[in-house]
GUDO-453691 format. One record per atom (N, C-alpha, C): residue number from 1; atom name; y, z, x. Coordinates in nm, 3 decimals. Atoms other than C-alpha are relative to their C-alpha. Layout:
// residues N
<pt><i>NUM</i><at>CA</at><y>Y</y><z>Z</z><x>X</x></pt>
...
// end
This chain:
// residues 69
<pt><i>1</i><at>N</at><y>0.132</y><z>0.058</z><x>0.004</x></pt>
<pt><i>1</i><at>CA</at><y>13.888</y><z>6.385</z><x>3.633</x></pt>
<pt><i>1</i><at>C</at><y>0.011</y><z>-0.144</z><x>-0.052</x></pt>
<pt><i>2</i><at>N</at><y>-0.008</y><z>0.132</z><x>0.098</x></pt>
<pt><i>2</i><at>CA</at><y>13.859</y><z>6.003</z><x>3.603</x></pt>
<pt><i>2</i><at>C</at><y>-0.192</y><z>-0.036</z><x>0.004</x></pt>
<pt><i>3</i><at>N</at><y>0.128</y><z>0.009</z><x>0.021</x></pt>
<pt><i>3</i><at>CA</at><y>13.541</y><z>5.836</z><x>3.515</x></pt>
<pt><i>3</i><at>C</at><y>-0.051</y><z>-0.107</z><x>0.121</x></pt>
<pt><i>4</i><at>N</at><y>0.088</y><z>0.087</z><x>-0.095</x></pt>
<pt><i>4</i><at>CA</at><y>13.287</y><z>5.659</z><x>3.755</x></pt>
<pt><i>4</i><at>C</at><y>0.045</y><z>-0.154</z><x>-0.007</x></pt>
<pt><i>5</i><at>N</at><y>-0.032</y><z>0.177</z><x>0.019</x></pt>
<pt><i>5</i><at>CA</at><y>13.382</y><z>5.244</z><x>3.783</x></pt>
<pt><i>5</i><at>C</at><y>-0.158</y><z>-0.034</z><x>-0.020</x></pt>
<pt><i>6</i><at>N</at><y>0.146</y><z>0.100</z><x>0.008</x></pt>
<pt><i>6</i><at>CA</at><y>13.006</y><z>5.189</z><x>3.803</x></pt>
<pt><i>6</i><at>C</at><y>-0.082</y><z>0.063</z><x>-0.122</x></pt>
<pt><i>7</i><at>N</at><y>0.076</y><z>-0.054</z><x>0.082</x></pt>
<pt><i>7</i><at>CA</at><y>12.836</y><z>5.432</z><x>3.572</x></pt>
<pt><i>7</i><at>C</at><y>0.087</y><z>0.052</z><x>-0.172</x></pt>
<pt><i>8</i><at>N</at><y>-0.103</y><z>-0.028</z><x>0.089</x></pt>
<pt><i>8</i><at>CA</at><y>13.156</y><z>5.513</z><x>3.340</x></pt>
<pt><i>8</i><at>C</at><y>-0.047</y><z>0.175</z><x>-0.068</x></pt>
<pt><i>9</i><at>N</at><y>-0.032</y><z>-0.109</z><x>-0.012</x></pt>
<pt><i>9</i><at>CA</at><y>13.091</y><z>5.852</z><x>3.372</x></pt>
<pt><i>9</i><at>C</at><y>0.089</y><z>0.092</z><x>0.059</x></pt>
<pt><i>10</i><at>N</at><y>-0.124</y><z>-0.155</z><x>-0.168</x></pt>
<pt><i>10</i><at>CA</at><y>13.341</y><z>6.188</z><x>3.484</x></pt>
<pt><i>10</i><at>C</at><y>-0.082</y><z>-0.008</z><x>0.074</x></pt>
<pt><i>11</i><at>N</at><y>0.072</y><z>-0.044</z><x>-0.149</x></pt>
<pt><i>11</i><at>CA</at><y>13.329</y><z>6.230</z><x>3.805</x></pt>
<pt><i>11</i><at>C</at><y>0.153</y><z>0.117</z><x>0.021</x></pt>
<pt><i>12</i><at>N</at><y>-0.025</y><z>-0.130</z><x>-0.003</x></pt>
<pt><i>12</i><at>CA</at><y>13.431</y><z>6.553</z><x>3.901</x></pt>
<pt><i>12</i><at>C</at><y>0.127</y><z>-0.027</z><x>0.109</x></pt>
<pt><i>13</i><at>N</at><y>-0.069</y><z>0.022</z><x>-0.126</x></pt>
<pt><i>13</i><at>CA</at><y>13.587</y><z>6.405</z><x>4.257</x></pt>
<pt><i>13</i><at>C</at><y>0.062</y><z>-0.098</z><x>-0.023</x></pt>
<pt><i>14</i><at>N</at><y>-0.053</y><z>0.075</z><x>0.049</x></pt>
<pt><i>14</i><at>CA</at><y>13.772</y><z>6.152</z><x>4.077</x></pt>
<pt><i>14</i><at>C</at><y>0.024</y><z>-0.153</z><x>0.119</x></pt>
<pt><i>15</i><at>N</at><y>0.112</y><z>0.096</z><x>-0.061</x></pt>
<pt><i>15</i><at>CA</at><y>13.565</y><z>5.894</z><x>4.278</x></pt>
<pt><i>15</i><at>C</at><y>-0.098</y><z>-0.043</z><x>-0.043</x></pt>
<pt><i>16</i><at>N</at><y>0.163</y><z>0.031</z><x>0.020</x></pt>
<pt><i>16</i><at>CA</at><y>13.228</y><z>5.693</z><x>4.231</x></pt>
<pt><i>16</i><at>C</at><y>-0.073</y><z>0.116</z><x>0.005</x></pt>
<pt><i>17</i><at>N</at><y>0.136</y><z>-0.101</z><x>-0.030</x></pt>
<pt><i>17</i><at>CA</at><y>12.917</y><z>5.915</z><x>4.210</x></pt>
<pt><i>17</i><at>C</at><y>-0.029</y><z>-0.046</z><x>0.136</x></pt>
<pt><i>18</i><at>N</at><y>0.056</y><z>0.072</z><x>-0.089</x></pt>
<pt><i>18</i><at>CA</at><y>12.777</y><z>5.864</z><x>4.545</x></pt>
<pt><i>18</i><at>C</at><y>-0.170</y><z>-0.062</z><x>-0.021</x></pt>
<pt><i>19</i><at>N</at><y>0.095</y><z>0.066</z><x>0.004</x></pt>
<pt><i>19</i><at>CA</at><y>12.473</y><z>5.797</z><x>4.387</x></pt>
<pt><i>19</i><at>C</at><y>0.029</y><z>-0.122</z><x>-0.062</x></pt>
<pt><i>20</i><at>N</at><y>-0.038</y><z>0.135</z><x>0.082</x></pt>
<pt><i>20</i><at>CA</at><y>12.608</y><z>5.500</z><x>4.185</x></pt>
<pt><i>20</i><at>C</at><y>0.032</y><z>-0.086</z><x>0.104</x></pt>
<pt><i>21</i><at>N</at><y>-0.083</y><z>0.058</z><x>-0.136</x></pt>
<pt><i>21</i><at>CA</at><y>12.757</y><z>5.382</z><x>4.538</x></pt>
<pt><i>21</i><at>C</at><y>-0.136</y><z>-0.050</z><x>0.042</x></pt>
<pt><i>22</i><at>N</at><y>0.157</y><z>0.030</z><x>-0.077</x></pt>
<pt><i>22</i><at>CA</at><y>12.415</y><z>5.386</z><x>4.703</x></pt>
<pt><i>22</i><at>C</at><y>-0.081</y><z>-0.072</z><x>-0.112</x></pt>
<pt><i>23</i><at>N</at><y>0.026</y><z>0.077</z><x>0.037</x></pt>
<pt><i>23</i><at>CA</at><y>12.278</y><z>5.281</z><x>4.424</x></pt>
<pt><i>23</i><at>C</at><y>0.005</y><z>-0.185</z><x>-0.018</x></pt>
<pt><i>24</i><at>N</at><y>-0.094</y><z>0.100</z><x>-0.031</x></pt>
<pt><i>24</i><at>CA</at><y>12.501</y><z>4.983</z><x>4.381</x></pt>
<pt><i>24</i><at>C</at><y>-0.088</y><z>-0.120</z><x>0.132</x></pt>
<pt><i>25</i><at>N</at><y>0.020</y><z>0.081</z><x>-0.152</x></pt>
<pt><i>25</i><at>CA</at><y>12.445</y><z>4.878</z><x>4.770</x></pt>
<pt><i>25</i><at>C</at><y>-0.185</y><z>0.000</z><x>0.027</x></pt>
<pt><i>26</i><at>N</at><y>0.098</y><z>0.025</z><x>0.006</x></pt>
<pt><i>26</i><at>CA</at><y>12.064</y><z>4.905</z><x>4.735</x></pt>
<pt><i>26</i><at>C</at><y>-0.094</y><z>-0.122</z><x>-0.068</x></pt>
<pt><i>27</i><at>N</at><y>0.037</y><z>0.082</z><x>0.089</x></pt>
<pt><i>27</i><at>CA</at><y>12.040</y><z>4.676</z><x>4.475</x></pt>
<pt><i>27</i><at>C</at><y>0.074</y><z>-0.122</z><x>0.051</x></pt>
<pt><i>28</i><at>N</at><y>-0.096</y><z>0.095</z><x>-0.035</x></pt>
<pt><i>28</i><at>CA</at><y>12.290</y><z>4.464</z><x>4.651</x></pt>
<pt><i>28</i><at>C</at><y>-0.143</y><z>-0.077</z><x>0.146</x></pt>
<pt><i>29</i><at>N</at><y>0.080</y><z>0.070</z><x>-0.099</x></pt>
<pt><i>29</i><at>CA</at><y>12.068</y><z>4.468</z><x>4.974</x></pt>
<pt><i>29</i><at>C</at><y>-0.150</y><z>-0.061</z><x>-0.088</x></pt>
<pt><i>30</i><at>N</at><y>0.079</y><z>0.019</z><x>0.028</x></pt>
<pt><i>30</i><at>CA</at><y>11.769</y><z>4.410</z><x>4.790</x></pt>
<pt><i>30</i><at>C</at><y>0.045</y><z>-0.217</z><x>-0.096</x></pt>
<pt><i>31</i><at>N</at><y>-0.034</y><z>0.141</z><x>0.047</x></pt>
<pt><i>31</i><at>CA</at><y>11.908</y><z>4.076</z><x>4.609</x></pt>
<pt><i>31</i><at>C</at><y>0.032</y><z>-0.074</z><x>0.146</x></pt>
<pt><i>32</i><at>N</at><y>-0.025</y><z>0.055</z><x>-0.154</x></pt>
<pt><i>32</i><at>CA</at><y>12.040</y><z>3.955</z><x>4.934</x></pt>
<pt><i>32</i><at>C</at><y>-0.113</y><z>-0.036</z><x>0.082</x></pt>
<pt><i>33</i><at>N</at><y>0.165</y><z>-0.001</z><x>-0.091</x></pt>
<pt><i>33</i><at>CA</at><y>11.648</y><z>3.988</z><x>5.100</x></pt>
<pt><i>33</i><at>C</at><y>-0.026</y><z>-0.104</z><x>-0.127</x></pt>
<pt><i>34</i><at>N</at><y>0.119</y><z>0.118</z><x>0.037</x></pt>
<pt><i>34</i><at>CA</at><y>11.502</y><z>3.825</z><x>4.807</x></pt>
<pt><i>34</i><at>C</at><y>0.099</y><z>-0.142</z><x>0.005</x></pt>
<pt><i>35</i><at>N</at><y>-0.026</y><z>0.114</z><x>0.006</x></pt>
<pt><i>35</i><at>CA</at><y>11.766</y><z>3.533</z><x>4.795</x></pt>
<pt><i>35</i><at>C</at><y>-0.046</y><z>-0.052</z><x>0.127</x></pt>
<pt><i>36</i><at>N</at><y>0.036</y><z>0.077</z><x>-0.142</x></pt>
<pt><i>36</i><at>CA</at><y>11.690</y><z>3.485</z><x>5.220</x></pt>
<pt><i>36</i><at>C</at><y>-0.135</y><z>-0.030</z><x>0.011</x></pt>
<pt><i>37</i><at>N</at><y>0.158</y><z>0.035</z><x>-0.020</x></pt>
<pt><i>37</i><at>CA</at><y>11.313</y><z>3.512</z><x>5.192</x></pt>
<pt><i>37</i><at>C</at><y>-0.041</y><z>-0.150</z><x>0.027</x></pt>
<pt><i>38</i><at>N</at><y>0.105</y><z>0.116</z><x>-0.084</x></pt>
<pt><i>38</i><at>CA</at><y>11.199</y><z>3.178</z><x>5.169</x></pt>
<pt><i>38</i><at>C</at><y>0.096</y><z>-0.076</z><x>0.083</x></pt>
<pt><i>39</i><at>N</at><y>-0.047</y><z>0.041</z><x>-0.150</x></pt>
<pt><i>39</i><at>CA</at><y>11.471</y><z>3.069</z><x>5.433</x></pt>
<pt><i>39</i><at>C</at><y>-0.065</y><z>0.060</z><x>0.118</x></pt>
<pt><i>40</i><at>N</at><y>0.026</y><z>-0.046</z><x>-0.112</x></pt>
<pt><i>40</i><at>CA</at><y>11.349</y><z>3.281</z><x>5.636</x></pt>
<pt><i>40</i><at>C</at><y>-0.165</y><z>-0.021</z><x>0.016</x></pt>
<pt><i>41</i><at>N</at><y>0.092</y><z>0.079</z><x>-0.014</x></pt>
<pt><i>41</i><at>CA</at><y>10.977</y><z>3.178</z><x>5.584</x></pt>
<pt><i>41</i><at>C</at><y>-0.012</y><z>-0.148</z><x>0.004</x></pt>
<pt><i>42</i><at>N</at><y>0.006</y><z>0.150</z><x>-0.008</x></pt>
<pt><i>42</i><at>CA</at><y>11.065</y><z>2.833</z><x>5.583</x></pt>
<pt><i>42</i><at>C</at><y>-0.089</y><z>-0.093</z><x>-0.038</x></pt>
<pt><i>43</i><at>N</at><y>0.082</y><z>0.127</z><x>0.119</x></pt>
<pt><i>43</i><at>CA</at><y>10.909</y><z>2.625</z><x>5.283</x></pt>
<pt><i>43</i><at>C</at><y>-0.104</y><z>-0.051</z><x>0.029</x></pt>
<pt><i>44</i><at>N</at><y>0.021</y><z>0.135</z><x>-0.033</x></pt>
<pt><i>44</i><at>CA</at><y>10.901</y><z>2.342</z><x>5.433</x></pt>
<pt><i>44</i><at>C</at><y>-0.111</y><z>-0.027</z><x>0.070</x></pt>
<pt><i>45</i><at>N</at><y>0.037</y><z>0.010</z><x>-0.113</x></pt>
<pt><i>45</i><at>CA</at><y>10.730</y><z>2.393</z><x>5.735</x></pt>
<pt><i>45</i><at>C</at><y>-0.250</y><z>0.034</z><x>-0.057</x></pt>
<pt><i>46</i><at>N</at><y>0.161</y><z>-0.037</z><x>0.023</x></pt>
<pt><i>46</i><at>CA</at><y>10.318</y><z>2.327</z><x>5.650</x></pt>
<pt><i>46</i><at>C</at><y>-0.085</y><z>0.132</z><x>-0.105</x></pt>
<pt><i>47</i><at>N</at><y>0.007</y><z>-0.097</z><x>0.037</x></pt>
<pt><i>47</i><at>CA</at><y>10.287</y><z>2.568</z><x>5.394</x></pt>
<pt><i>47</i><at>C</at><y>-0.191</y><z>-0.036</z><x>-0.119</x></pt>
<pt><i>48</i><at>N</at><y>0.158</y><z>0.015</z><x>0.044</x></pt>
<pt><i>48</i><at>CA</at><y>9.895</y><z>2.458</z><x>5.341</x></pt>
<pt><i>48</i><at>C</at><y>-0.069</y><z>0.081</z><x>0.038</x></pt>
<pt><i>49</i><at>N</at><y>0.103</y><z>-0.065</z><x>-0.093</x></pt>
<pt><i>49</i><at>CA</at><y>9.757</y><z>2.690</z><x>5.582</x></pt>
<pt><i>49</i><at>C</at><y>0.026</y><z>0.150</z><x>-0.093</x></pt>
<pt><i>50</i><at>N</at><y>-0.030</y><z>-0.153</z><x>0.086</x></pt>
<pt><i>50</i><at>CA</at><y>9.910</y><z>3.007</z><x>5.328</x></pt>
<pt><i>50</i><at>C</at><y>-0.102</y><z>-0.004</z><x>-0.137</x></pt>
<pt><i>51</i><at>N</at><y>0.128</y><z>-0.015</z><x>0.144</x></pt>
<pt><i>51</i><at>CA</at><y>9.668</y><z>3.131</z><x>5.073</x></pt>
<pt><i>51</i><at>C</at><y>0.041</y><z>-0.049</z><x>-0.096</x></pt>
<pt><i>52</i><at>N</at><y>-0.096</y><z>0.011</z><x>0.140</x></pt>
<pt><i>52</i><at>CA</at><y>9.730</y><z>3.063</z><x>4.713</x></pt>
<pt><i>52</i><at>C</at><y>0.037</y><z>0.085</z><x>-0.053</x></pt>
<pt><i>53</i><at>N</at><y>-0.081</y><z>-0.095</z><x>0.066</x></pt>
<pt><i>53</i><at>CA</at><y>9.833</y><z>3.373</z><x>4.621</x></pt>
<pt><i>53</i><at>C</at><y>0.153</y><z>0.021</z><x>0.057</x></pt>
<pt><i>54</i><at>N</at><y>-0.163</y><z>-0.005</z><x>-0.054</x></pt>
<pt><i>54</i><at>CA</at><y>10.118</y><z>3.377</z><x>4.908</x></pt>
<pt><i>54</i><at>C</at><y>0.075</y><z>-0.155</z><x>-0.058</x></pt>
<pt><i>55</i><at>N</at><y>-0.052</y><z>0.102</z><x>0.011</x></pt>
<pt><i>55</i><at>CA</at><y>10.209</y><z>3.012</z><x>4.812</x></pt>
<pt><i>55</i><at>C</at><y>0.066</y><z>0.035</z><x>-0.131</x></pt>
<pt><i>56</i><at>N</at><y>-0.040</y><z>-0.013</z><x>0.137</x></pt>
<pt><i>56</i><at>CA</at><y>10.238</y><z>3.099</z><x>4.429</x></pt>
<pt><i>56</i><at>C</at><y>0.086</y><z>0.132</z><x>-0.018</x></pt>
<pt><i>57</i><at>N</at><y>-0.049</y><z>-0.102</z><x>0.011</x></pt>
<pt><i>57</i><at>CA</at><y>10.389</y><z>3.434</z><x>4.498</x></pt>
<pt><i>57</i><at>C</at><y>0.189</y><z>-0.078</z><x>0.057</x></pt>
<pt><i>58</i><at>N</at><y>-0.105</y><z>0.047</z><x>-0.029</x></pt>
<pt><i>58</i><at>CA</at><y>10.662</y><z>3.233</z><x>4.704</x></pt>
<pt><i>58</i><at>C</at><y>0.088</y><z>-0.113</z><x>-0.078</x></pt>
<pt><i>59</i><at>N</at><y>-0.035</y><z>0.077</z><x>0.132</x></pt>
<pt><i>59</i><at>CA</at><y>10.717</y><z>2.931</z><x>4.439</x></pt>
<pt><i>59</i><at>C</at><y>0.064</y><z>0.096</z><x>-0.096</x></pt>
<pt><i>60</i><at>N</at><y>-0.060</y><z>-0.082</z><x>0.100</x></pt>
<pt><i>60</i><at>CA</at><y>10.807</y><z>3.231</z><x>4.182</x></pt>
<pt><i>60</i><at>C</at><y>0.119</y><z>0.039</z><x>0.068</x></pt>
<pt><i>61</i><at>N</at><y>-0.144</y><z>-0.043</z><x>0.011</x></pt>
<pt><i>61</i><at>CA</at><y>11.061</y><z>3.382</z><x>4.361</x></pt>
<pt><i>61</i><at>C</at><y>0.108</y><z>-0.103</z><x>0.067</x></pt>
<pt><i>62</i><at>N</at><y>-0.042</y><z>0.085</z><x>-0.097</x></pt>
<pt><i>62</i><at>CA</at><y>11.183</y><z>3.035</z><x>4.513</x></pt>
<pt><i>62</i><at>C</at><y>0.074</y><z>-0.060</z><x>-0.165</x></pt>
<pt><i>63</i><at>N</at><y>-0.056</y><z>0.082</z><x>0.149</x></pt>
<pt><i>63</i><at>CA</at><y>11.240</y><z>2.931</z><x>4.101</x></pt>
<pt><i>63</i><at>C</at><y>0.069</y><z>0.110</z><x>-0.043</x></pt>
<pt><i>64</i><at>N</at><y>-0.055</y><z>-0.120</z><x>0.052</x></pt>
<pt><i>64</i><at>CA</at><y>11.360</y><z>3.275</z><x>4.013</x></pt>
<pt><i>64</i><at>C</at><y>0.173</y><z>-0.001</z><x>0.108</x></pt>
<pt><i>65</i><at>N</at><y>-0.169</y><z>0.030</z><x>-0.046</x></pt>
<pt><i>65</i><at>CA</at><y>11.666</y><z>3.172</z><x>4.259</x></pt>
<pt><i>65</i><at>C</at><y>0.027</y><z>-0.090</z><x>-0.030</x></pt>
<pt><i>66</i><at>N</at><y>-0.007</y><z>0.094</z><x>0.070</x></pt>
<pt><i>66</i><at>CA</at><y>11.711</y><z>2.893</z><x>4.159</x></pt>
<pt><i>66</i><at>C</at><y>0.066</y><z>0.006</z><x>-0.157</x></pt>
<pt><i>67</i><at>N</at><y>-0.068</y><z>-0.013</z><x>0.102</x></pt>
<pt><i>67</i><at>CA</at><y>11.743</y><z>2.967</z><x>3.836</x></pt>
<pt><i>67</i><at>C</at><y>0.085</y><z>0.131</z><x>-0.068</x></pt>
<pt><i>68</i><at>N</at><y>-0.075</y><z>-0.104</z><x>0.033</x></pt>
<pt><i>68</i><at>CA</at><y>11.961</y><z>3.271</z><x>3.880</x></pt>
<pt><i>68</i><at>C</at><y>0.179</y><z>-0.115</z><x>0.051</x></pt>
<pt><i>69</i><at>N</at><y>-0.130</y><z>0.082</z><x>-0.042</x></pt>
<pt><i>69</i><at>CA</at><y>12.213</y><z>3.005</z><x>4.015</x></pt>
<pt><i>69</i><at>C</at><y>0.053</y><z>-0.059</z><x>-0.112</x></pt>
// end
């Protein structure tokens, strides 16, 4: 029995948990979406016509990368 690399628990199959795995890669895809978001809405492009709640919702997570860099 060795212990988990991600959770540092035994693992019985002297492997990852597969939930620690999936876990892991969920949290992976999910960082990955929010770093592309505002590429993929594109800033730049007239962003007067967006409400102020989408504008200010996008500014937060546009500084929240930013300052994860």
């Amino acid at each position: 029995m060795k212990p988990c690399k991600i959770c540092h628990k035994i693992s019985a199959t002297n492997e990852d948990h597969l939930d620690c795995v999936q876990k892991r890669s969920i949290e992976s895809e999910a960082e990955d979406f929010k770093n592309s978001l505002p590429e993929k809405l594109n800033l730049s492009d007239d962003n007067q016509e967006l409400g102020v709640e989408v504008r200010a919702i996008l500014e937060h997570i546009s500084k929240d990368k930013d300052s994860d860099e």
